[in-house]
C-alpha positions in Angstrom: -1.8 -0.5 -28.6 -4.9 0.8 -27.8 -4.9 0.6 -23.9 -1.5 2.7 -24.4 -3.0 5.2 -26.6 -5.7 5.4 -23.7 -3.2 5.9 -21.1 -1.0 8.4 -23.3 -4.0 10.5 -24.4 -5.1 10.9 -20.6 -1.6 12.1 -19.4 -1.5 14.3 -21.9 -5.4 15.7 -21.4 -3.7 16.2 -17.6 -0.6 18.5 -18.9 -2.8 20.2 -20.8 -4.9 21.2 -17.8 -1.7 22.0 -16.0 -1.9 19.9 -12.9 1.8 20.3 -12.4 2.4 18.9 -8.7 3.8 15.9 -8.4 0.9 14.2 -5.7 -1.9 15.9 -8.3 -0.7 14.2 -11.2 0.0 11.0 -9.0 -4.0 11.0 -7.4 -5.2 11.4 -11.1 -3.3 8.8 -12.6 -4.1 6.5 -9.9 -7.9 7.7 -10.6 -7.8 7.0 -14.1 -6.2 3.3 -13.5 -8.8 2.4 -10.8 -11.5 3.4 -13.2 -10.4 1.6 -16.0 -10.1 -1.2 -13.7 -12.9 -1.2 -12.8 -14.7 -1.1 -16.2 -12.5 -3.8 -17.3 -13.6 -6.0 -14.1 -17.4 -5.0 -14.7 -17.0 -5.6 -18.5 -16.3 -9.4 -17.5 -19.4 -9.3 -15.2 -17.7 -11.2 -12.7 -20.0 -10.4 -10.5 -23.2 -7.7 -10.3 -23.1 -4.7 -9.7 -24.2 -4.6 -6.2 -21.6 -7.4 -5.2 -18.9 -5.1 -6.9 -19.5 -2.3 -5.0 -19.7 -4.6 -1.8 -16.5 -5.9 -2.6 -14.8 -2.8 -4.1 -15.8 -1.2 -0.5 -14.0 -4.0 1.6 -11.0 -3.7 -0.9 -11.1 0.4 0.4 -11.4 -0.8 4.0 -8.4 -3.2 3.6 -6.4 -0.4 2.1 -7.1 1.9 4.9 -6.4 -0.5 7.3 -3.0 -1.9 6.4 -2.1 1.8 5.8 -3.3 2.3 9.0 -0.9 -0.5 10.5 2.4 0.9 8.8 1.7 4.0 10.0 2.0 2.9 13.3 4.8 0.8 12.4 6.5 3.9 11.7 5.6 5.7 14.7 6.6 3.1 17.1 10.1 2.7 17.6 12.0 0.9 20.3 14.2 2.9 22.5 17.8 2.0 23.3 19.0 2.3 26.7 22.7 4.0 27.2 25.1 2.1 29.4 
């Protein structure tokens, strides 16, 4: 209940500020989960401190990278010969 309440008080703290665009509201939410996860993952001390920002880095680089790969997945597309 409470991690609900959390969420529910933060989307309405966004309306409230008026971020009305669709990608705004998506970035912020996706800001508010990663920080939470984060706290959550540091909270069970895991690792330190250091390590987690070592790790949450190649985590970023990962991201980039296999967005990276379906961007070019999209780009590249076969041509078909006419007969």
């Amino acid at each position: 209940m409470k991690n609900s309440k959390f969420v529910i008080d933060k989307l309405a703290k966004l309306f409230e500020q008026g971020l009305v665009s669709s990608k705004d509201l998506a970035n912020e939410l996706m800001n508010i989960l990663k920080s939470k996860r984060d706290e959550i993952v540091f909270r069970m001390r895991l690792t330190s401190k250091d390590e987690f920002e070592i790790l949450k880095k190649r985590v970023e680089n990962l991201e980039k990278k296999t967005s990276q790969f379906k961007s070019l997945k999209k780009n590249k597309s076969k041509k078909v010969r006419k007969s």
